[in-house]
N, C-alpha and C positions, 0 to 999 in steps of 0.2 A: 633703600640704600643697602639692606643687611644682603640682597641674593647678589648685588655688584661686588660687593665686595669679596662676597666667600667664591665666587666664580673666575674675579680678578687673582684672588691665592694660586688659582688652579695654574694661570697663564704662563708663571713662570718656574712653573716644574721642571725638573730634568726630564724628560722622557728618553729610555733605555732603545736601541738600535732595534731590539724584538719588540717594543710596544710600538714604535711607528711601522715596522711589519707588520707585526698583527692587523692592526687597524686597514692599511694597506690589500691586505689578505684578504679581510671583511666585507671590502667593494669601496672603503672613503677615501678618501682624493686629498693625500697629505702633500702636501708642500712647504718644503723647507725654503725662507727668506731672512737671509742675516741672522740665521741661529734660531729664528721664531720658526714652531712649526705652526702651520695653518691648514686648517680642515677647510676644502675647498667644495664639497658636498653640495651644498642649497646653493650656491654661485653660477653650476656649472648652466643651469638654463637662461642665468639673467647678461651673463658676460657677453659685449657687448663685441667682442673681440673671437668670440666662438667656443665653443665645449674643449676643442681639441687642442688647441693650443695649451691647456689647462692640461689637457692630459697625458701628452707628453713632458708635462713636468713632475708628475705625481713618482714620489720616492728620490724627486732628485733636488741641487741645493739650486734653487732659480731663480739668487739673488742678482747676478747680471743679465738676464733674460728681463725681471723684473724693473730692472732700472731702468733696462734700455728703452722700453715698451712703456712705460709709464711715468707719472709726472711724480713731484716729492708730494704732492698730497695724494695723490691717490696712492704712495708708497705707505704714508704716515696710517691714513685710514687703513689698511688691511692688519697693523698690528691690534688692533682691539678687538681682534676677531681669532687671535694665537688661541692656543690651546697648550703650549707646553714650549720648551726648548732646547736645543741640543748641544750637547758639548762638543769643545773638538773643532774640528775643520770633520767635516759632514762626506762619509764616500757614498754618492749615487746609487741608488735604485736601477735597474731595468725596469723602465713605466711598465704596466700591467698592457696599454695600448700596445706597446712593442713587445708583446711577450713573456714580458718579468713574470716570474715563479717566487711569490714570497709562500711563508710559514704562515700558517693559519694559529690560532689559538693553541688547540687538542698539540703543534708541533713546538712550541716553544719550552723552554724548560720553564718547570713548575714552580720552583723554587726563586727565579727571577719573577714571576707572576704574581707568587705570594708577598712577595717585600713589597711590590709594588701595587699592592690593592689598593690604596689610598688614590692613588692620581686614576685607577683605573674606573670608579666609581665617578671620572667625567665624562667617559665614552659608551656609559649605557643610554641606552636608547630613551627618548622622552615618554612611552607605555611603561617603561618599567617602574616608574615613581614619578611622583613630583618633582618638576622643575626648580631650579634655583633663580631663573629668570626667564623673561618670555625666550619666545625662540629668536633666534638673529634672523632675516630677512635675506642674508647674504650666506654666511657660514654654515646655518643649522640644517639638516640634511631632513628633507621628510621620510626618505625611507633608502635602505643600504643594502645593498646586493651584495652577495659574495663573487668574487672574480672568478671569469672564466677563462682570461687567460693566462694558459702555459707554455712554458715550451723553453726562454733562456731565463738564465741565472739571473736572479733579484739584484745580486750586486758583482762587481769585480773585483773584490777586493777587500783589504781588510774596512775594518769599522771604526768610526772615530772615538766610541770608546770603549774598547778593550775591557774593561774593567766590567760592563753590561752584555759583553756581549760573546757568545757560543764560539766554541774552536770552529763548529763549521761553516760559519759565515765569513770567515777570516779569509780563507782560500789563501796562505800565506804563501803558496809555490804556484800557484794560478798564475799566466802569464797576463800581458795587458787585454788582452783579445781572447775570452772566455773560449773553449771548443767548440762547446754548440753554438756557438756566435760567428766559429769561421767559416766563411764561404762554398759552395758544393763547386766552382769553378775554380779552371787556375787562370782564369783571365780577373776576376776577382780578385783572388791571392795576388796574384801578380801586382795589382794596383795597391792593396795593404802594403803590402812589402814595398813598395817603390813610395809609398808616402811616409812609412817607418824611418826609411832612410834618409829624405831630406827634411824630416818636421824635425821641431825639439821631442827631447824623449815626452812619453806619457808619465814617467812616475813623478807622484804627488809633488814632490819638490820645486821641479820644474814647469809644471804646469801651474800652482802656486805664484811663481814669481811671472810667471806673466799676468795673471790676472792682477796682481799689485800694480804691474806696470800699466794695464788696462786702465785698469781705474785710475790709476795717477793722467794718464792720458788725457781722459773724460774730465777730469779735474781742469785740467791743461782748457779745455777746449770750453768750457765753461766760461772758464775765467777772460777768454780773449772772446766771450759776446756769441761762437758763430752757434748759438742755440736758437738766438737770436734771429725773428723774420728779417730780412730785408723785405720792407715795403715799397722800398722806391723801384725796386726789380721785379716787383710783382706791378705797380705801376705801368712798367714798361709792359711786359707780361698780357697784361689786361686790354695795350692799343693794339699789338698785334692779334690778341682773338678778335676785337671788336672791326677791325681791317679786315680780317677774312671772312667774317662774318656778314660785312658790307659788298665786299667786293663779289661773295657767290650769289647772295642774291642780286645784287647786278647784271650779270653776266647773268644767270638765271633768266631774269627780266627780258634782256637783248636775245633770248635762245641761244646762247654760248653754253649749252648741255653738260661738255663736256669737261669743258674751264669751270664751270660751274660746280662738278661732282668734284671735280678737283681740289678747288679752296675750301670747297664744305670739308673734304677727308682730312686735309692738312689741318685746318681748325682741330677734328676730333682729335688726330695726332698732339696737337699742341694743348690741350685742354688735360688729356692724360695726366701730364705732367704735373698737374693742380692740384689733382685729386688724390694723386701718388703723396703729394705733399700732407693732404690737407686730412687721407689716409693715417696719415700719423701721427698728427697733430704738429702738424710743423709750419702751420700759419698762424694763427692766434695761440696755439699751447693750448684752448681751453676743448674740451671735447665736444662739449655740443655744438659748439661755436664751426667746429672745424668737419664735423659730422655735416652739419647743414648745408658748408659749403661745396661739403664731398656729393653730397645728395644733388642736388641744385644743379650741379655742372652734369655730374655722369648718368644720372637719372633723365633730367629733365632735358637736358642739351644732347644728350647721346645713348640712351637706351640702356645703359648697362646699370650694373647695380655696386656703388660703391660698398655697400655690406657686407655683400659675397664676397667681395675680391679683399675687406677685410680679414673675413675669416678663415679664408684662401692664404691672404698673404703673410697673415701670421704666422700660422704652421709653418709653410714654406722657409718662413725667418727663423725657426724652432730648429728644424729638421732638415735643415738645408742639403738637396741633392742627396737624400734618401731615398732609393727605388721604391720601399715599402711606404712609406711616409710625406715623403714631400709632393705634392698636387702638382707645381708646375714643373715636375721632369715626368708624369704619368700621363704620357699619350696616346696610350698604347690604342690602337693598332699600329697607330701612326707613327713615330717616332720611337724607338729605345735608344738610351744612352747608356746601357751597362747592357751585358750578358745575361743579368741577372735579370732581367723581363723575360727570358727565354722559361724561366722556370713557372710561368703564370703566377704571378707572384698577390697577393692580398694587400689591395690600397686600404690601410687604417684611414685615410681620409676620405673616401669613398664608399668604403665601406663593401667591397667587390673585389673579384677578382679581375686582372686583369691579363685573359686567357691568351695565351698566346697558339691562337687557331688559324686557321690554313691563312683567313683573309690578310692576319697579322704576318705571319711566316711570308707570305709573297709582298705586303707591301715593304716590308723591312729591308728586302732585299735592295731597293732603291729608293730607302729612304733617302738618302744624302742627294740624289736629283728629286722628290717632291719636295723637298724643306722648304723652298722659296714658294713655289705653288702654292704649296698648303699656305701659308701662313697668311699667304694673300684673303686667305677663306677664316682668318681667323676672329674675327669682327662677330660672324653668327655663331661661332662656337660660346662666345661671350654671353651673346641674347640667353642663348639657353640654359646656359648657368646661372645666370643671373634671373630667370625666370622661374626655376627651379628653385631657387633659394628666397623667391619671393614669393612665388603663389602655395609652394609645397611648406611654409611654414618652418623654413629652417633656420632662420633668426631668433630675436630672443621675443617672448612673446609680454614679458611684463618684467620689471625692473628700470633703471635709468635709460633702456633705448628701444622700450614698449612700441614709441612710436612714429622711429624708423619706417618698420614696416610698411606702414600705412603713406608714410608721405613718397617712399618709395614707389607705391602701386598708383601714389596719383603722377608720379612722376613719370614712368610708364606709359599710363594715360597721353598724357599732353607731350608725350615724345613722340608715338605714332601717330595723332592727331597733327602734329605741324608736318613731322618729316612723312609720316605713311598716306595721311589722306590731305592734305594742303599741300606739300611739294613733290611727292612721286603720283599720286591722282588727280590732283584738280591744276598742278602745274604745266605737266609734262602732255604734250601731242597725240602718244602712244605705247603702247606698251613696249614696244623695244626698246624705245627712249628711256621708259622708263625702270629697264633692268638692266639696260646700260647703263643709268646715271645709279642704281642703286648698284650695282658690282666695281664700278670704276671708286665710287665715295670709300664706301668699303675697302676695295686693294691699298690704295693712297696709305692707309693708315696700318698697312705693314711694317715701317721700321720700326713701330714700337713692339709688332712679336718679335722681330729679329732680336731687338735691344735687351727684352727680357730675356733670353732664351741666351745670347751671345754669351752673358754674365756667367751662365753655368754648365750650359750642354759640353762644352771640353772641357769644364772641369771633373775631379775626382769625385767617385761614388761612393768610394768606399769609408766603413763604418770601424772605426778606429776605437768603440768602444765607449765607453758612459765616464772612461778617466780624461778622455779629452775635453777641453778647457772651451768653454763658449768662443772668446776670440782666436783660437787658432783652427776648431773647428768652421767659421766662419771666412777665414781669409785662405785656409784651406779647400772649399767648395765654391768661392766668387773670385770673378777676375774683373780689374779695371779695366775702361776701353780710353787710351790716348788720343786724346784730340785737342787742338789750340783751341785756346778760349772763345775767338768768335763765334767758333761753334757749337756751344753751351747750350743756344738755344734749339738746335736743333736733339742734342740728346734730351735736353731736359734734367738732365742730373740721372740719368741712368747709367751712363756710362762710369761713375763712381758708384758703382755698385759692392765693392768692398770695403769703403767707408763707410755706405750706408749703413752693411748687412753689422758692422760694430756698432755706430749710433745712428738709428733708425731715427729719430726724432728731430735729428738737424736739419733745417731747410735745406734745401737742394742749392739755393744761390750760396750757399757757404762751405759746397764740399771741397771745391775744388782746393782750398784752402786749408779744410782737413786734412787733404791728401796727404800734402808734407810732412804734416804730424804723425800720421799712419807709417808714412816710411822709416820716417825716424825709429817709429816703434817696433815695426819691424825688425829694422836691423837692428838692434839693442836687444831682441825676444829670441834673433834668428829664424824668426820664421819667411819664408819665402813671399815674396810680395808682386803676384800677378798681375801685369799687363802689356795688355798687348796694343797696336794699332788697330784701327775699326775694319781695314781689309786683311790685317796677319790672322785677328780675332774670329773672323768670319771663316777665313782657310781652315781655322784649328775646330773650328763646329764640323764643318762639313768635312775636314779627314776624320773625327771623332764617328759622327754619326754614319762615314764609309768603312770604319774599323767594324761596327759592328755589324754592317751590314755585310759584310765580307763572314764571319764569323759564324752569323744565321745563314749564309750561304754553305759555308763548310758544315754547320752540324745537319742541314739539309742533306746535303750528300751522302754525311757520315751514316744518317739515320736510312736514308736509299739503301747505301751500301748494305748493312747490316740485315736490312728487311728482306732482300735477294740473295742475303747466306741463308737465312733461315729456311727461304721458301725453297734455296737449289737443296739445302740440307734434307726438306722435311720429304724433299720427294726421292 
């Protein structure tokens, strides 16, 4: 009892703006939620949700990040694992992933260090003395790097308390958008500036009352149930897979080849939808529960790996339509959506660059006529993601979702086993048939790349700084797609993809419902509330992705032009 307790003293310490830098500076993975900070350290390989979603929260406050993404018990469970706490309303970090430049140790003032030797004597390392209690399994770090990266400012702004914290951290004449944070283009600046102007301001105040108003919302939506599964829509849900499921092998049966490849692809199309759900916990609420059924469906029924596209889709919900950061706007060769691809720029989620080389430069050029082509072909970009993230060990390998992995790889298994060697070989006549029926299966389940992709590719890129607010950053980067409710089943809830990207955890049968709430909130916050039709939406992707193809076209030429001064110069 006596090491719980003296360690429980520890939990609710003030900790000073320099000591969660420091710490920060050190290589630990501090996370502020509700005031509690949390040392994320021994967590990062068991999370079940991925490393990086973790790490774009480090130095920042990711209490609505945290709420949205997780249930009230696994909220409650992460406070016995604090380490101290902060006063104030909390101003953000640049994560160390994106760059952030904190103070190391040797750079803090001494005199702040000295007062505070008392709580500092929790963050030495378990070599240096005897423990107060075992290690956590979640929180305790086995070992801590010092950070390598540098390059933008730690914070924007001042400190929530002043009283701890150095004149130079304060940056009191700083604007909201740091220097070294602004953009090398003015097609970039350009989009800053044009989202300045119709968002709410960034300063604290305003940004402040919208997240009260957020939360009051969530509160709202609680309370009227739509958290709540519909199961009798998932009922429905379940005759139409089990319909198309029958009727391809039917047709299958009769040599109807192609009717056949067909209701197979629209199944996979509509199965998405499940997983997308169950992704979040947004059919039973419980994880394992909803894990298994994510596994089941996209594994075992369709080859892909709901895991990866977990750990995929959370960043993406983090770092929404970030060039450097967000996974699904990084297509490069294939696709850019900002200017800023032109610069080869470094996917934090990848962990690569992403070169922008000759193949890149010519296809970019017409991108906006491959968009539909490609995305036909987007099924196996899937495979291999999802293979990569299974076979290369990039899940969590011990903790609560140990063994995902494994039922993953049997899943796999018995996916190419029915559909690779029981319906494309021992089914099918011939080989053409049988890369007919494997390309036609496949294409069919294109509106769900569009559907993703719809949501963001014309939206804004631009990086408005670490003072902008989770829900404005978010309805800022996603746009709704309008369409009458009979056709619900065909989006699947994708097309409320700005209700989502606020609460991810609501089933999809009760966005549409949300929506209203969203608007209301909207207009009462001032923030701009996009949507569009499913054909206006599609026009706004493909002038988007001809904007910049036009663009790469012009600094083509600019770059020609220049290279033919130099060479008539040099002769």
């Amino acid at each position: 009892m006596a090491p719980t307790t003296q360690t429980s003293r520890y939990r609710d310490t003030l900790l000073s703006r320099e000591q969660i830098e420091t710490l920060i500076a050190e290589g630990r993975k501090v996370v502020i939620v509700d005031g509690r900070v949390l040392k994320t350290d021994a967590w990062l390989p068991f999370h079940p949700g991925g490393d990086k979603a973790i790490l774009h929260m480090v130095g920042r406050d990711a209490t609505n990040e945290v709420r949205a993404f997780h249930s009230l018990e696994t909220q409650e469970f992460m406070h016995k694992y604090q380490i101290g706490r902060t006063q104030g309303p909390w101003e953000d970090f640049v994560p160390p992933i994106q760059c952030g430049i904190f103070k190391t140790k040797d750079e803090v003032d001494r005199k702040t260090a000295g007062e505070n030797g008392t709580e500092a004597r929790l963050f030495q390392d378990s070599s240096d003395g005897e423990r107060s209690e075992e290690p956590s399994p979640i929180f305790d770090a086995s070992e801590h790097r010092t950070s390598s990266f540098r390059g933008r400012r730690g914070s924007a702004g001042a400190a929530s308390d002043s009283s701890a914290t150095s004149l130079d951290s304060l940056n009191l004449e700083e604007p909201a958008i740091a220097k070294d944070e602004q953009p090398t283009d003015t097609t970039s600046q350009a989009e800053i500036d044009h989202d300045l102007s119709i968002f709410p301001s960034l300063d604290p105040t305003t940004q402040s009352t919208i997240i009260t108003k957020y939360r009051a919302l969530d509160a709202r939506i609680h309370a009227a149930g739509l958290y709540n599964c519909n199961y009798t829509a998932y009922l429905i849900e379940c005759t139409r897979y089990a319909t198309l499921a029958l009727l391809s092998h039917y047709t299958l049966s009769h040599s109807h080849y192609t009717l056949s490849a067909i209701l197979l692809g629209t199944l996979w199309h509509q199965l998405v939808f499940t997983v997308h759900d169950a992704g979040h916990m947004g059919i039973t609420h419980r994880f394992h529960l909803d894990t298994l059924i994510g596994i089941l469906i996209a594994n075992f029924a369709g080859g892909l790996s709901v895991c990866w596209w977990k750990r995929n889709h959370n960043v993406h919900h983090i770092v929404t339509n970030s060039p450097a950061h967000d996974p699904d706007i990084q297509h490069m060769p294939f696709f850019a959506i900002s200017t800023q691809f032109f610069e080869s720029l470094r996917s934090t989620y990848y962990d690569r660059v992403m070169t922008y080389d000759p193949f890149a430069k010519f296809v970019l050029r017409y991108q906006h006529y491959l968009y539909y082509p490609i995305l036909t072909l987007g099924r196996f970009n899937l495979y291999v993601l999802s293979w990569q993230y299974i076979f290369l060990g990039q899940g969590p390998r011990k903790g609560p979702a140990w063994w995902h992995r494994y039922l993953e790889m049997a899943g796999q298994v018995f996916f190419w086993y029915w559909f690779g060697y029981r319906l494309l070989y021992l089914s099918l006549p011939s080989n053409g048939i049988r890369l007919l029926y494997l390309l036609v299966s496949h294409a069919v389940t294109m509106p769900v790349h569009v559907q993703i992709t719809l949501s963001h590719f014309a939206m804004s890129t631009a990086d408005l700084g670490v003072s902008e607010s989770f829900p404005q950053r978010m309805l800022r980067t996603t746009m709704d797609v309008e369409c009458p409710a009979w056709l619900d089943w065909f989006h699947g809830g994708l097309q409320f993809q700005a209700v989502h990207h606020l609460f991810p955890r609501v089933p999809r049968h009760n966005l549409r419902e949300c929506q209203g709430l969203v608007k209301e909130f909207c207009e009462e916050v001032g923030i701009p509330y996009a949507i569009y039709g499913f054909q206006e939406g599609n026009g706004k992707v493909i002038g988007k992705l001809g904007e910049v193809a036009r663009q790469a076209r012009l600094l083509q030429e600019c770059q020609r032009a220049s290279g033919l001064k130099e060479l008539l110069e040099g002769h």
